[in-house]
ZAMARGU-4260 file (C-alpha; in steps of 0.2 Angstrom, whole numbers, plus 5000, padded with zeros to 4 digits):
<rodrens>
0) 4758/4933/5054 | 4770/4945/5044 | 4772/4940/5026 | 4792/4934/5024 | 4793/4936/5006
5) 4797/4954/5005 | 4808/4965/5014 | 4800/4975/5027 | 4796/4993/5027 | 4809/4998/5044
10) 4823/4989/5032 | 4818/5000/5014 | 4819/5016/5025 | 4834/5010/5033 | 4843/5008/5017
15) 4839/5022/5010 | 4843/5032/5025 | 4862/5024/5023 | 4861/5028/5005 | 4858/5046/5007
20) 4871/5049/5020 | 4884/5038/5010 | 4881/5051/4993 | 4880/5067/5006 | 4897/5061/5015
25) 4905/5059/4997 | 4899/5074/4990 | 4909/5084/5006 | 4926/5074/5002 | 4925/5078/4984
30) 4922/5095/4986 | 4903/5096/4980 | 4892/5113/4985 | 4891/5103/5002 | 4908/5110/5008
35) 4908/5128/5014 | 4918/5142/5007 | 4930/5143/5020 | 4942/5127/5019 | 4950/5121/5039
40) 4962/5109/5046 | 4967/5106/5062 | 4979/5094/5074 | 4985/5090/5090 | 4999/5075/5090
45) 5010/5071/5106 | 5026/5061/5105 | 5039/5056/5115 | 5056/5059/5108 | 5072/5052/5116
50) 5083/5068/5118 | 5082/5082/5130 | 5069/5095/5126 | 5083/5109/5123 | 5089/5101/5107
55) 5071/5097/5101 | 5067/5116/5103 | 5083/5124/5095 | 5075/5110/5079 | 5059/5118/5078
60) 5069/5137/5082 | 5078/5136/5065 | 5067/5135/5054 | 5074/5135/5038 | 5075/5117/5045
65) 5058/5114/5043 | 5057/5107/5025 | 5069/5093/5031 | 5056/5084/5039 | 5038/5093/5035
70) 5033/5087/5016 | 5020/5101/5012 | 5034/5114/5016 | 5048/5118/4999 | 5055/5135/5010
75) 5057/5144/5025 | 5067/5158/5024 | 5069/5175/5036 | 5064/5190/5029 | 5075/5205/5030
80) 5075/5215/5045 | 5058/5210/5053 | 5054/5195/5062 | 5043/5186/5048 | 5048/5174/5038
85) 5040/5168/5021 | 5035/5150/5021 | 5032/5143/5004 | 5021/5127/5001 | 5024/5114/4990
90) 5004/5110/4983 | 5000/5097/4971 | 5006/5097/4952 | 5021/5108/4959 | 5012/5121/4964
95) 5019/5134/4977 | 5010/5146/4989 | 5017/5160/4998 | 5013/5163/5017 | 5023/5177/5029
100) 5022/5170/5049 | 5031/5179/5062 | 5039/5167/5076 | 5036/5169/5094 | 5049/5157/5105
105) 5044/5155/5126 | 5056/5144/5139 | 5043/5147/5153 | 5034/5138/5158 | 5041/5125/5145
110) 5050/5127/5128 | 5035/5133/5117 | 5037/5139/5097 | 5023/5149/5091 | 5020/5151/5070
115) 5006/5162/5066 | 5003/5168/5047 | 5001/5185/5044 | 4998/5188/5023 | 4994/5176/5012
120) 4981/5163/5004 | 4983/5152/5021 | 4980/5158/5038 | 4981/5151/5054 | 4996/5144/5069
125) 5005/5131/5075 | 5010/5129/5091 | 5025/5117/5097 | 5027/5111/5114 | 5042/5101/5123
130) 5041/5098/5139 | 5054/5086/5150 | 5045/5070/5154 | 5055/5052/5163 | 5073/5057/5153
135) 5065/5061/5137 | 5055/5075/5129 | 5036/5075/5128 | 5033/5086/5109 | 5015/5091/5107
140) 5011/5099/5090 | 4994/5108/5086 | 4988/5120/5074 | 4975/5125/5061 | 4975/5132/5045
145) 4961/5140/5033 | 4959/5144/5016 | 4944/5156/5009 | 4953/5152/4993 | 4939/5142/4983
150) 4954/5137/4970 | 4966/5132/4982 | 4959/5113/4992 | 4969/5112/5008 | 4973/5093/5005
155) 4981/5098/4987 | 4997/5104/5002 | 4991/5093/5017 | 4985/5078/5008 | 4967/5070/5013
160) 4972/5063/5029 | 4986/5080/5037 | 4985/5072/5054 | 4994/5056/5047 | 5006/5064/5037
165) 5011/5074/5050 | 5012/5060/5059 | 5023/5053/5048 | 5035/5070/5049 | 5035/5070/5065
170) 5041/5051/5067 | 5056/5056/5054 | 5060/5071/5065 | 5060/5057/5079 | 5073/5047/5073
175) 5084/5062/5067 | 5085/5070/5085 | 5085/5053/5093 | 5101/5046/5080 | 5109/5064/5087
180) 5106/5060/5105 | 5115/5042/5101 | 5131/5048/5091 | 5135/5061/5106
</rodrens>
């Protein structure tokens, strides 16, 4: 008969099993040695927007109109005589970094917007989609960016959760398009 009092050798290794992942998981959050050199974020998000996807497009076209709805984003502004413009991120403690993208605009198969960095600390894309769907527009969004930059944490700009923020953008942009639709 096994001996009740004390706990049992499965539940000790058990625990510290949970203990050692717990402080390894932490340490990657807070940016201990576990977190590579090389910093990444990435999203995909869908949402249904009640106007036609020509007027969501022309949005995400212009985009000096960005800051109006993403956070993260002080400026967008053309650059003279190319087709980049210099994006300038609003980081923690009022920070700024500078990005050049260039913008890449499709209508076939379906309205798409392209951003793809070419200099600066951040690299990476995002790629907008708005496709027609029962009256409405169906907007994916998804992109990645990276940051070699060991000084510069890609949540001081994005925040620890981007997905959500983003989220939280996008459902602004919603009701700016949609209240547009409505007052037409």
């Amino acid at each position: 008969m096994a001996d009740r009092s004390r706990p049992s050798t499965w539940v000790f290794v058990l625990g510290v099993a949970a203990l050692g992942l717990t402080a390894l998981a932490l340490r990657r959050r807070d940016g201990d040695e576990a977190e590579s050199p090389s910093q990444r974020i990435e999203w995909a998000l869908q949402l249904p927007i009640a106007a036609p996807p020509s007027l969501v497009h022309a949005f995400w076209s212009q985009p000096d109109r960005l800051p109006l709805v993403l956070r993260y984003l002080q400026a967008v502004t053309p650059l003279a005589a190319t087709d980049e413009w210099r994006w300038v991120f609003r980081g923690s403690l009022g920070a700024t970094i500078d990005t050049r993208c260039t913008r890449r605009l499709s209508s076939e198969p379906m309205l798409e917007v392209l951003w793809e960095t070419v200099e600066g600390v951040l690299q990476g894309h995002c790629r907008i989609t708005c496709a027609a769907e029962r009256g409405a527009t169906l907007m994916s969004v998804e992109g990645a960016y990276t940051s070699s930059n060991n000084a510069l944490r890609l949540d001081d700009i994005f925040g620890r959760d981007p997905e959500s923020r983003l989220r939280e953008d996008l459902e602004r942009l919603r009701s700016v398009l949609e209240r547009r639709v409505t007052a037409s």
